[in-house]
PAMAR-211414 format. One line per 5 residues: number of its first residue (from 1); for each residue y, z, x of C-alpha. Coordinates in Angstrom, 1 decimal, always signed. Each point is the difference from the previous one (the first is absolute). Layout:
<rs>
NUM) Y,Z,X | ... $
</rs>
This chain:
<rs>
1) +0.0,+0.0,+0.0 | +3.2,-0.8,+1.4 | +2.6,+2.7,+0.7 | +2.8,-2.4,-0.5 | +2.4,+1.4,-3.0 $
6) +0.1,-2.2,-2.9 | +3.1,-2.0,-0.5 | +2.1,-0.3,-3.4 | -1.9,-3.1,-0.7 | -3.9,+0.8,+0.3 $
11) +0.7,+3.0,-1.4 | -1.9,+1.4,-3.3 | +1.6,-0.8,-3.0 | +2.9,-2.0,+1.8 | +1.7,+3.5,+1.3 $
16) +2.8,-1.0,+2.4 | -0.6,+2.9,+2.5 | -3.2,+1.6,-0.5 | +0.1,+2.7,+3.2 | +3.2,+1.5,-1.8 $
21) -0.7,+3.1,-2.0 | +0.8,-1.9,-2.7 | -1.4,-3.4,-0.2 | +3.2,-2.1,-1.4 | -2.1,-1.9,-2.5 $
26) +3.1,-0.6,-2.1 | +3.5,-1.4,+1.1 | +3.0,+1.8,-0.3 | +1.8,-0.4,-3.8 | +2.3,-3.0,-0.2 $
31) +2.6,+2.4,-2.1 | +1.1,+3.3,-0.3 | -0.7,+0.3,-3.4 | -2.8,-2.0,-1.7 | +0.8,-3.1,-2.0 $
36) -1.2,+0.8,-3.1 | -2.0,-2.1,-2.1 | -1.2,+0.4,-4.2 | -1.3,-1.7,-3.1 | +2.1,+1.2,-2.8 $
41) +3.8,+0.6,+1.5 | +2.0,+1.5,+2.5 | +3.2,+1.9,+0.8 | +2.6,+0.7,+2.6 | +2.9,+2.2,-0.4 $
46) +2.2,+1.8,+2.4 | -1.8,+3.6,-0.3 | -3.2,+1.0,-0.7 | +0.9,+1.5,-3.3 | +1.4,-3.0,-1.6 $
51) -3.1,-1.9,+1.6 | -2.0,+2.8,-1.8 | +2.0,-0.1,-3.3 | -0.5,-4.2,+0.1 | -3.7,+0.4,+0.6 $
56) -0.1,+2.7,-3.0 | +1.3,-3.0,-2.9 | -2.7,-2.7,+1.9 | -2.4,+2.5,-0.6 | +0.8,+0.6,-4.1 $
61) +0.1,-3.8,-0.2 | +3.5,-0.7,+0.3 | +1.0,-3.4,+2.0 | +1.4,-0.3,+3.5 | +3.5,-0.7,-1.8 $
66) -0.5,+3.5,-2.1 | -1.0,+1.5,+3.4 | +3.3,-1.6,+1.9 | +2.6,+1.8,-3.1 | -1.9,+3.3,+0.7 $
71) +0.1,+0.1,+3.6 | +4.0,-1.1,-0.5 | +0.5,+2.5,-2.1 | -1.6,+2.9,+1.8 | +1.7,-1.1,+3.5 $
76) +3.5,+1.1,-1.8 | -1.9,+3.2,-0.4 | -2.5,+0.6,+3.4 | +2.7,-1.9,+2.3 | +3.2,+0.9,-0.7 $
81) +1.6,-0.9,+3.7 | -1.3,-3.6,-0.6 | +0.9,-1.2,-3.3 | +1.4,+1.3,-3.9 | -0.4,-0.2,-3.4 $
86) +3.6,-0.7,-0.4 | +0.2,-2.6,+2.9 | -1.7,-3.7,+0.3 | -3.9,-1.0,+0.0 | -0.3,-4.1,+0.8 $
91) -3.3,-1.0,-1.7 | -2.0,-3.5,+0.7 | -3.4,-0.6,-2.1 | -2.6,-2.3,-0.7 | -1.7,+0.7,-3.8 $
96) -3.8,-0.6,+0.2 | -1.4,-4.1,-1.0 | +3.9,-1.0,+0.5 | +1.2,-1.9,+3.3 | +3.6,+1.1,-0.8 $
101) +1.7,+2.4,+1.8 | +3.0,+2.9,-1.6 | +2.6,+1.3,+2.6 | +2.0,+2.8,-2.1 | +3.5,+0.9,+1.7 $
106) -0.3,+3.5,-0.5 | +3.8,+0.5,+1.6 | +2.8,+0.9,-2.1 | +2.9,-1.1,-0.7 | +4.1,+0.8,+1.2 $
111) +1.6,+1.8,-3.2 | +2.5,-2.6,-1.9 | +2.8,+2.0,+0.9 | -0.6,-0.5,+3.6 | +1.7,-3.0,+2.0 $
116) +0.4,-0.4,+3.7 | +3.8,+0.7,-0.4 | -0.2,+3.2,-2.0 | -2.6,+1.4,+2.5 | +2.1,-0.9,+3.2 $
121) +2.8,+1.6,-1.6 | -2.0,+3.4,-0.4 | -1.7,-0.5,+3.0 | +1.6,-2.4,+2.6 | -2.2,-0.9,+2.3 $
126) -2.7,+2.3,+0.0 | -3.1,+0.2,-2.7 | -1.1,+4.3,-0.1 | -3.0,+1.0,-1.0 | -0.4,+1.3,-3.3 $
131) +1.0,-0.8,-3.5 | +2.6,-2.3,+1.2 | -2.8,-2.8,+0.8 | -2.3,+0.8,-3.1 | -1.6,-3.1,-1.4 $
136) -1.6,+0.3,-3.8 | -3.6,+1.6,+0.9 | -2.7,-2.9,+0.1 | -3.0,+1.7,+0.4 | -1.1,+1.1,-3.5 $
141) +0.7,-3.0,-1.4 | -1.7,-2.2,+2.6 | -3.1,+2.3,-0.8 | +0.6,-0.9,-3.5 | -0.1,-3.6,+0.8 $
146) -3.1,+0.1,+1.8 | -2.1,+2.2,-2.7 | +0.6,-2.9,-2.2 | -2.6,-1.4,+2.1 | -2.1,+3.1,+0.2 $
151) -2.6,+1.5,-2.8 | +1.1,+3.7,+0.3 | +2.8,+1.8,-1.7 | +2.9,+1.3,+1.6 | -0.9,+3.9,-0.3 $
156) -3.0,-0.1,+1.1 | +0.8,-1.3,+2.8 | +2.8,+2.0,+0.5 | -2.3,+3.5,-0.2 | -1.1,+0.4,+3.4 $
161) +3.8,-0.7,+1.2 | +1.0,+2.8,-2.4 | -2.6,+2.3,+0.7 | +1.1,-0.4,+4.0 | +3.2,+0.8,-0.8 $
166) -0.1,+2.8,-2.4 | -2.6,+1.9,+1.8 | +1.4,-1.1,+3.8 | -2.6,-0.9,+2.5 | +0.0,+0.8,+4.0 $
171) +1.7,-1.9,+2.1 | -1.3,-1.7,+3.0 | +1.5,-0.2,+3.6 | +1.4,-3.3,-0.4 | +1.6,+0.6,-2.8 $
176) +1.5,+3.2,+1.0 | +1.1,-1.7,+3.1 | +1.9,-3.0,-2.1 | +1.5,+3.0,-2.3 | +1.3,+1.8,+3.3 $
181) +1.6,-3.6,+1.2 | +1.5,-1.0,-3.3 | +0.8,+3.1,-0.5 | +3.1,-0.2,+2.4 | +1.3,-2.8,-2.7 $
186) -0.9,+1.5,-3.7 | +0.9,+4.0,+1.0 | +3.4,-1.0,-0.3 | -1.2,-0.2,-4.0 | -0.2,+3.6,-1.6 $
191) -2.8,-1.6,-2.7 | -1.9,-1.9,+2.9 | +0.3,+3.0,+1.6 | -1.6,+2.2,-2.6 | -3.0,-2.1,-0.5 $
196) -1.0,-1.4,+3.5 | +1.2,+2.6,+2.6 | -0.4,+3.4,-2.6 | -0.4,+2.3,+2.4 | +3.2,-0.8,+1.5 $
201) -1.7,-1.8,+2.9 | -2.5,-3.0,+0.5 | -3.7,+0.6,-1.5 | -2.4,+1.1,+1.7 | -3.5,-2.6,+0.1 $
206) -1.8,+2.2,-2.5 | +2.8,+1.6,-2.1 | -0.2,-1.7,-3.7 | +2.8,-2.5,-1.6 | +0.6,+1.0,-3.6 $
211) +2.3,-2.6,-1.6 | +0.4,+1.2,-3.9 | +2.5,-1.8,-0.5 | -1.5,-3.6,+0.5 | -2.8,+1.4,-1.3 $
216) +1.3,+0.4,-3.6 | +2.1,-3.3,+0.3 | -3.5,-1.5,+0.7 | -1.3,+2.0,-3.2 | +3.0,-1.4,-2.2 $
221) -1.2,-3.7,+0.8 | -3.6,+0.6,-0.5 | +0.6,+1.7,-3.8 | +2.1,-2.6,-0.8 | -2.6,-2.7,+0.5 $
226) -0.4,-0.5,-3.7 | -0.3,-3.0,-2.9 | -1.5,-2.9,-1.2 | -1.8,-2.0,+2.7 | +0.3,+0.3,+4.2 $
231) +3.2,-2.1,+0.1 | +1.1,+2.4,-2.4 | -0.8,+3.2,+1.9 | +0.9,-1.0,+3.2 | +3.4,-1.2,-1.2 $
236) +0.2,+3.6,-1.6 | -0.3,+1.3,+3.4 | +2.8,-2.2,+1.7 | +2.3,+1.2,-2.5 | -0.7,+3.8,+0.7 $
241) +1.6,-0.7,+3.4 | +2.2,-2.9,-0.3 | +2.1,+0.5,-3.9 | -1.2,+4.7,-0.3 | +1.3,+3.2,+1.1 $
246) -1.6,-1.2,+3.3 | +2.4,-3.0,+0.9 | +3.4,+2.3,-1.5 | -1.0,+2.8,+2.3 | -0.4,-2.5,+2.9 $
251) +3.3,-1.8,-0.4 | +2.0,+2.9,-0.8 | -1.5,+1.3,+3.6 | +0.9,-3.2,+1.6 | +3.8,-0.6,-1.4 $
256) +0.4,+4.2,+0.9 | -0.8,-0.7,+3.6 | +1.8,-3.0,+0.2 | -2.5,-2.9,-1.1 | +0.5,-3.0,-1.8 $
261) -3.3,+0.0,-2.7 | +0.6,-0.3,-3.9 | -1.7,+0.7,-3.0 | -0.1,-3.4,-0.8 | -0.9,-1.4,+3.9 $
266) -3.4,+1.9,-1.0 | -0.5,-1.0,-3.5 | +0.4,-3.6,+1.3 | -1.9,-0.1,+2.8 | -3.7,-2.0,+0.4 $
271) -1.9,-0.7,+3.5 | -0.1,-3.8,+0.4 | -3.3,-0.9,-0.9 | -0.6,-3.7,+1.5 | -2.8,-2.0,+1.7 $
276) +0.1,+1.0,+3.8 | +1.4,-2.0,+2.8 | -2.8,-1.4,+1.7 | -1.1,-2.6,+3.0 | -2.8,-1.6,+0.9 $
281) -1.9,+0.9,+3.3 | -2.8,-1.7,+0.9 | -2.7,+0.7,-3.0 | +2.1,+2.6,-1.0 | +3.1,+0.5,-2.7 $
286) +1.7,+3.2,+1.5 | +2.9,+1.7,-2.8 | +2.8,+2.2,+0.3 | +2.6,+1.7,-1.9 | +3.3,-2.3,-0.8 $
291) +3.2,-0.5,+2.5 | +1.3,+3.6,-1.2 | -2.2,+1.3,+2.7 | -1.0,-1.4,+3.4 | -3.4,-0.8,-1.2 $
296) +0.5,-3.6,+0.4 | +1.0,+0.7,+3.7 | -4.1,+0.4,+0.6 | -0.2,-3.7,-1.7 | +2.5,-1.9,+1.7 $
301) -2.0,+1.7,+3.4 | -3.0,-1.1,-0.9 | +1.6,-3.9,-0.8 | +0.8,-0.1,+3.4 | -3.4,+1.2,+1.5 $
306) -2.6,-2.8,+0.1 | -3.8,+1.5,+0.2 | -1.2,-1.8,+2.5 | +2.3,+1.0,+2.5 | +0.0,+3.9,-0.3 $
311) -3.9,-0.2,-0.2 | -0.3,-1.9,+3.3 | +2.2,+2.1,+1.9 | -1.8,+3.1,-1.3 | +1.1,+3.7,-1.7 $
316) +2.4,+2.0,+2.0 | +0.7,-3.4,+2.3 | +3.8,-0.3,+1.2 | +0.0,-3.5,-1.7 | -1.4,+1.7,-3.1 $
321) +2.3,+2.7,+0.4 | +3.3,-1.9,+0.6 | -0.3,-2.9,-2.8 | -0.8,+2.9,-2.3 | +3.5,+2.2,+1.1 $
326) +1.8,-3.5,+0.0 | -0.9,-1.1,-3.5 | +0.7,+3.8,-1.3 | +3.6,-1.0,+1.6 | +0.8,-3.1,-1.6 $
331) -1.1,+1.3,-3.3 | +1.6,+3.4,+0.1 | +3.0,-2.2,+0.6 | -0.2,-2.0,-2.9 | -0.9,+4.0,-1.5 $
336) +4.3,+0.3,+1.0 | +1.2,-3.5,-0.9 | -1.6,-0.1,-3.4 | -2.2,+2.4,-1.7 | +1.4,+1.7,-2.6 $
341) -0.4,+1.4,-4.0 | -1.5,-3.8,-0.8 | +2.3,+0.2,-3.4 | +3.3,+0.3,+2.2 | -1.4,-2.9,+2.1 $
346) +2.2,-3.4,-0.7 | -3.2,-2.2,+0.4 | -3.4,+0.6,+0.2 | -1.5,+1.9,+3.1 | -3.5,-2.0,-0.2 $
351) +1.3,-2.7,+2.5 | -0.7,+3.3,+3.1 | -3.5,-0.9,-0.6 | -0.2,-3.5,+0.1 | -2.6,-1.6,+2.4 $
356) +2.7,-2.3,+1.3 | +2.4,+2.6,+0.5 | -2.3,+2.4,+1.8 | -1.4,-2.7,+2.0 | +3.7,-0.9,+1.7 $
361) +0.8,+4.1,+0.7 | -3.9,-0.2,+1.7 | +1.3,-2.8,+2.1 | +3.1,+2.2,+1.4 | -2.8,+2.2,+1.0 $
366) +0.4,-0.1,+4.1 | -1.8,+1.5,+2.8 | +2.6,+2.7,+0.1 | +1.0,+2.7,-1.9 | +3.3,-1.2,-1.9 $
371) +2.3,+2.5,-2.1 | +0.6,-2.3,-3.2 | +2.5,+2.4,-1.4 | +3.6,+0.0,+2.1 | -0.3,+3.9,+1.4 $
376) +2.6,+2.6,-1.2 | +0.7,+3.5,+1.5 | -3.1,+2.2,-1.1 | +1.3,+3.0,-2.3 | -1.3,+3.3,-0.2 $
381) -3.1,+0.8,-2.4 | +0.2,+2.3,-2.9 | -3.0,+2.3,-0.8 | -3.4,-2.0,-0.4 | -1.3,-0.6,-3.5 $
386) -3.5,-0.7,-0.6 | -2.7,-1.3,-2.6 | -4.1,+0.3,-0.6 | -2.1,-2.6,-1.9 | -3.3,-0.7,-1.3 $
391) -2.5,-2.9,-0.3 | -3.2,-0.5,-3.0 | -2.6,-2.6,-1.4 | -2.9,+0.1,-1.7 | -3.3,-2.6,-0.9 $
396) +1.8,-1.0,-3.0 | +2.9,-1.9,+2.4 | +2.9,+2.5,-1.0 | +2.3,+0.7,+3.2 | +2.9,+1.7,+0.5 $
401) +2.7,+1.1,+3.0 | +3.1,+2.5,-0.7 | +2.1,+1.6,+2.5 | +1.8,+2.8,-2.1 | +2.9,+1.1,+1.6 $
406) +3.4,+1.9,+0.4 | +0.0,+3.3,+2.6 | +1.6,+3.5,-0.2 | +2.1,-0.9,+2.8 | +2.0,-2.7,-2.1 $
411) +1.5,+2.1,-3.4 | -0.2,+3.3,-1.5 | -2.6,+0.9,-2.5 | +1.2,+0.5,-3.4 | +0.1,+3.5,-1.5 $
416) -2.7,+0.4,-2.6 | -1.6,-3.6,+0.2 | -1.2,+0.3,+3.6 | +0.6,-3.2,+0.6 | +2.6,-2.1,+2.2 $
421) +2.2,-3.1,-1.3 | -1.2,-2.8,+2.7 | +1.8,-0.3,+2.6 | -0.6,-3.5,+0.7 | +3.6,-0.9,-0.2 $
426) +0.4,+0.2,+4.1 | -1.7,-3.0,+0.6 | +2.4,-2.0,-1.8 | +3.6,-1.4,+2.4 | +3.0,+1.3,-0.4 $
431) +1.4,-3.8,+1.5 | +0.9,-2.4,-3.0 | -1.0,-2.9,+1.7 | -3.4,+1.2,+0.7 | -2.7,-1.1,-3.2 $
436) -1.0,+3.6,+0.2 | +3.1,+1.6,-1.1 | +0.3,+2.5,-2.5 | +0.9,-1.4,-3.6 | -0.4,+1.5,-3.5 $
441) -4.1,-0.4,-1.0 | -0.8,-1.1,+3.0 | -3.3,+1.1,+1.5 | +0.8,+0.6,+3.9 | -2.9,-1.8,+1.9 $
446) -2.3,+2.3,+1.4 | -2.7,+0.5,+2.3 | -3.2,+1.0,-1.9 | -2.1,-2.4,-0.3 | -4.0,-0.5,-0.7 $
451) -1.3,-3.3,+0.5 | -3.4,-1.8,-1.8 | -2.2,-2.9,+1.6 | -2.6,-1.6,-2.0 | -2.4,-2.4,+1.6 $
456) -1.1,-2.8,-2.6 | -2.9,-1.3,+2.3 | -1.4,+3.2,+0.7 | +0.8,+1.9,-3.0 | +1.0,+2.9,+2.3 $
461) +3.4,+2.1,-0.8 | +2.5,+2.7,+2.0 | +2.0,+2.4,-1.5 | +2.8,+1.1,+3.2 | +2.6,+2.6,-0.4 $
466) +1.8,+2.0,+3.0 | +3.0,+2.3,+0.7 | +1.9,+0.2,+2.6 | +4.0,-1.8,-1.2 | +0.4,-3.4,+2.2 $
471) -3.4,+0.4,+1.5 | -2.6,-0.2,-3.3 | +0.3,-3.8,-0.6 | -0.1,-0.4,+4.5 | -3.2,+2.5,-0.1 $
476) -1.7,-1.7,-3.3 | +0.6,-3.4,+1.4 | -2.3,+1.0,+3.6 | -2.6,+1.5,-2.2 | -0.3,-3.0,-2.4 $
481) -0.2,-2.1,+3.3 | -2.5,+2.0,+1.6 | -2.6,-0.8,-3.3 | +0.9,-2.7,-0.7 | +0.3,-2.0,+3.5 $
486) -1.3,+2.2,+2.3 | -3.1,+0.9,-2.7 | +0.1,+4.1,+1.1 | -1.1,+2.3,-2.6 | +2.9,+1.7,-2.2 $
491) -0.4,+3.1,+2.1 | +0.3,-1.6,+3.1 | +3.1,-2.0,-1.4 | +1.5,+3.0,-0.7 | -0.6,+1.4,+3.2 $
496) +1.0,-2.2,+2.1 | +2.9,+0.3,+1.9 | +3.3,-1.3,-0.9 | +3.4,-1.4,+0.7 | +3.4,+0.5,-1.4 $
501) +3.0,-2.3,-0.3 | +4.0,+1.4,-0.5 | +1.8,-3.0,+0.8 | +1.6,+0.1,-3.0 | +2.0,+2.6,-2.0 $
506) -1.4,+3.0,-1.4 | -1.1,+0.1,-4.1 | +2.1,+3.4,+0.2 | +3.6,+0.8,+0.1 | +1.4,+0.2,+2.3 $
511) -2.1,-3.1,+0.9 | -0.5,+0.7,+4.0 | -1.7,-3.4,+2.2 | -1.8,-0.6,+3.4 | +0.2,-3.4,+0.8 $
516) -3.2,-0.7,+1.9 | -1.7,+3.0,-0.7 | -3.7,+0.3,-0.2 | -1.8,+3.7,+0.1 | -3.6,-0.9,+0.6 $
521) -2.9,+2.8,-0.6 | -1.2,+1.2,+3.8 | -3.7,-1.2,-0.8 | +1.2,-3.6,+0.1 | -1.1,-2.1,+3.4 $
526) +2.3,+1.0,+3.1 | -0.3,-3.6,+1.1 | +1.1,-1.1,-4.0 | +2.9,+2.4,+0.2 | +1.1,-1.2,+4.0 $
531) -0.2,-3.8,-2.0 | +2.3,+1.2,-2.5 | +2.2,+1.0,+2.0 | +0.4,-2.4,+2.0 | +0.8,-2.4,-3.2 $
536) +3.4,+1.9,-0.4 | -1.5,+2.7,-2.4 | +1.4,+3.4,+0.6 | -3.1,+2.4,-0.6 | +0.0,+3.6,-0.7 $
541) -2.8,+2.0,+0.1 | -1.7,+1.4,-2.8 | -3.0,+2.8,+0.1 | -3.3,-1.2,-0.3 | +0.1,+1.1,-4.0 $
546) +3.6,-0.4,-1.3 | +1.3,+1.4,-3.4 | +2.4,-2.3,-0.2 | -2.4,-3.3,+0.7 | -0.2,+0.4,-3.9 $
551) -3.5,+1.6,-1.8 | -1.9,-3.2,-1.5 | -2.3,+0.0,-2.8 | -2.8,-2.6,-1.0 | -2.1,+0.4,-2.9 $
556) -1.5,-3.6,-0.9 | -3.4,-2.1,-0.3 | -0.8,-2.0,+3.2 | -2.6,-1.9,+1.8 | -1.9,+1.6,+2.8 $
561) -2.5,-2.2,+0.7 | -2.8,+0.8,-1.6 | -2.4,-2.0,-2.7 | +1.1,+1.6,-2.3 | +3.8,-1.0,-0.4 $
566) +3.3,+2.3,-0.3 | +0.2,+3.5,-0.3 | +2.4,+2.7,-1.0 | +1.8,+1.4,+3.2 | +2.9,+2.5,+0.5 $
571) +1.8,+1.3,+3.1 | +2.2,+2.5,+0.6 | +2.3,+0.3,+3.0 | -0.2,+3.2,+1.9 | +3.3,-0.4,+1.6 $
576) +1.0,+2.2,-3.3 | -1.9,+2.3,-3.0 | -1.3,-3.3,-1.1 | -3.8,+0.2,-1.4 | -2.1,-2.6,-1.7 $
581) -2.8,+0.7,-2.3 | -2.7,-2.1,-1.7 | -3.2,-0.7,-2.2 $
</rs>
């Protein structure tokens, strides 16, 4: 018998070093976190709670659109540093056996009262935090919209939310961290204050949030639901907050502390419920929300891309790497030239995603980094808002993305709703000349934004939602690439590490710009990064995990590979509390 160790190769049951104490029969995991992979649906929201409370209605037979109003629902509730029941939730949706594809605003509107004059005049130049930039609230209303889709009543899927907030739940560390940081923003609020810091100090991870107040505004909507037939009782809902004692209460808040809201700005307001924006990619149809948010931005990127090329120069590849920052460029420049509230626009926005169009800003494309914007002095930033989001399908074909939104940071909580008026109003201009300008029932164009691709030849589908202000369409856009193109599994798309553009002015006032920038994630290729910067990008490091590379979610039905056809997948980034759950 020979005494000569056995090699990775001959050994037993392919072990690839059999004299270690371990034999190393299986290779390392290609993620993190597992991709996960079911039957009958999936979720992904942006803490584990939600992900539970989404899982609970797929388990009582509700759909994944039923699922998605839950989860948005309980996120005003579980995560209040990302997002509020008074601010905005964009929703995009696919209803199961239809190829059509809903984008619902879900961002309010300026009062009527408002106009760009009258607020310089109180104002000048600046745009404070607070009631001063409160937009109508979006988020129930957006809900709304979307239920009409669902199966499930309002109140029920409201009674987990409540329950949360009436009995208070612990808080983890993250969230007690984000409460400490925004914190130095909403203390200046007595009734912020009260709820989120009452102790007189940040929570501690552990300590339990009680928010009555939201909890019995929540209750209020939910015993409303009542009449003949679901359009009926939803619409019974809507007018509990938009035309009751709810919408007085909140405008007479606002006008007190210097807002602009009005009785009848509420009683008038509806999301804009209209077939998405979409673009074809290859085999697939990928969808955003409208030109009131920079949703589009991700489309006009991926017009300029061509397949073929970012697949043969590989993931992660400087050539990759720099058509993808220079197409983010050139689109979040037409983002500043044109995007705006499509019903202030003075002709049709459509013509940004012509072929023809795209295919001459490609062509500008060079082998150096360019700054397409002309640079202006960088201002200094204000405190950082936030948002969370969350992702379901299910077997039937239902699919949903909604990135609920508005942070504690941005205006005070109303006395005895426990709720915010959105503060969305910041990322509108204060500059006449620029299409984003404030004007009287004008929605300011925002950064939320999910996105939906549907693959005709495949049959496969991905629901994509992120946070993270400029970065979420930058960080969904790499993902989508990653499946699509690069053919990773979701969680290895979402893992991946990532770049970041800010050639271009800031969403939020007071609208600071880098011209050139890139911050790149440290576990990108050194010799990638060197190439980068030696094409005129100026890089900044980020960690190898950075918050602020955005927190995608993926819950779809894709291909893997196998006989049997497309599956149910979800993902969930761990650069944040996202979690993913399945059947």
């Amino acid at each position: 018998m020979s005494s000569e160790p056995s090699t990775g190769a001959d050994a037993a049951g392919g072990m690839r070093n059999a004299d270690a104490p371990t034999p190393s029969v299986y290779p390392p995991p290609e993620s993190l976190r597992p991709t996960l992979v079911g039957r009958d649906w999936m979720v992904a929201a942006g803490h584990p709670v939600v992900a539970q409370i989404m899982a609970d209605v797929l388990e009582r037979g509700g759909t994944a659109i039923d699922a998605g109003v839950a989860g948005g629902i309980a996120s005003t509730v579980v995560q209040p540093d990302m997002c509020n029941l008074g601010g905005i939730a964009p929703v995009i949706l696919r209803q199961a056996g239809s190829g059509y594809i809903h984008a619902i605003s879900g961002v309010g509107t300026w009062g009527r009262e408002v106009t760009l004059q009258a607020f310089l005049s109180r104002h000048g130049g600046d745009m404070p935090l607070g009631s001063a930039v409160a937009v109508v609230p979006a988020a129930v209303d957006a809900l709304l919209t979307a239920l009409r889709f669902g199966t499930r009543g309002f109140a029920e899927l409201a009674a987990p939310a409540i329950r949360l907030a009436e009995e208070g739940f612990p808080i983890d560390a993250r969230t007690a961290t984000a409460l400490e940081i925004m914190g130095r923003s909403f203390a200046q609020w007595e009734s912020s204050r009260a709820v989120y810091w009452p102790r007189g100090r940040a929570p501690m991870p552990g300590e339990w949030l009680r928010q009555h107040d939201l909890a019995r505004t929540l209750g209020t909507l939910a015993a409303a639901e009542a009449g003949a037939g679901r359009a009926a009782r939803l619409e019974a809902v809507r007018r509990a907050f938009y035309e009751g004692e709810i919408a007085r209460r909140l405008v007479a808040f606002n006008r007190f502390t210097g807002g602009w809201l009005t009785e009848a700005d509420l009683a008038g307001f509806r999301s804009v419920l209209a077939p998405a924006e979409e673009l074809g990619f290859g085999d697939w149809r990928v969808a955003s929300t409208d030109y009131a948010s920079q949703g589009p931005v991700m489309l006009q990127a991926l017009g300029m891309l061509a397949p073929g090329v970012l697949r043969d120069a590989g993931p992660g590849s400087a050539e990759a790497l720099h058509r993808i920052i220079e197409a983010l460029k050139l689109a979040y420049a037409d983002r500043e030239r044109h995007y705006r509230d499509p019903a202030f626009a003075p002709e049709p926005l459509g013509r940004l995603l012509e072929p023809g169009y795209l295919a001459g800003l490609a062509a500008t494309i060079g082998a150096q980094a360019a700054a397409p914007l002309p640079p202006r002095a960088a201002s200094p930033s204000r405190p950082r808002f936030d948002t969370t989001c969350l992702c379901a399908v299910d077997s039937a074909g239902n699919a949903i993305a909604v990135v609920p939104s508005d942070t504690l940071d941005g205006g005070p909580i109303i006395p005895g709703l426990g709720i915010m008026a959105s503060c969305r109003g910041v990322q509108s201009r204060l500059d006449p000349a620029d299409p984003n300008a404030i004007a009287p029932g004008k929605r300011p164009r925002v950064t939320p934004a999910p996105a939906l691709a549907l693959n005709s030849a495949t049959g496969e589908v991905l629901a994509i939602a992120c946070p993270g202000g400029d970065m979420i369409v930058q960080a969904m856009l790499q993902v989508f690439l990653n499946i699509a193109v690069h053919g990773m599994l979701p969680q290895v798309a979402v893992e991946a590490p990532r770049v970041a553009t800010f050639s271009f002015p800031n969403s939020f006032f007071p609208n600071p710009e880098f011209p050139l920038r890139v911050d790149a994630e440290a576990r990108i290729d050194p010799a990638a990064l060197a190439e980068l910067s030696a094409r005129g990008h100026l890089l900044h490091p980020w960690p190898e995990w950075e918050f602020d590379a955005g927190g995608v979610l993926v819950a779809g039905r894709l291909a893997l590979g196998g006989a049997d056809g497309p599956v149910l997948v979800a993902a969930a980034d761990p650069r944040r509390s996202g979690h993913a759950a399945g059947r």
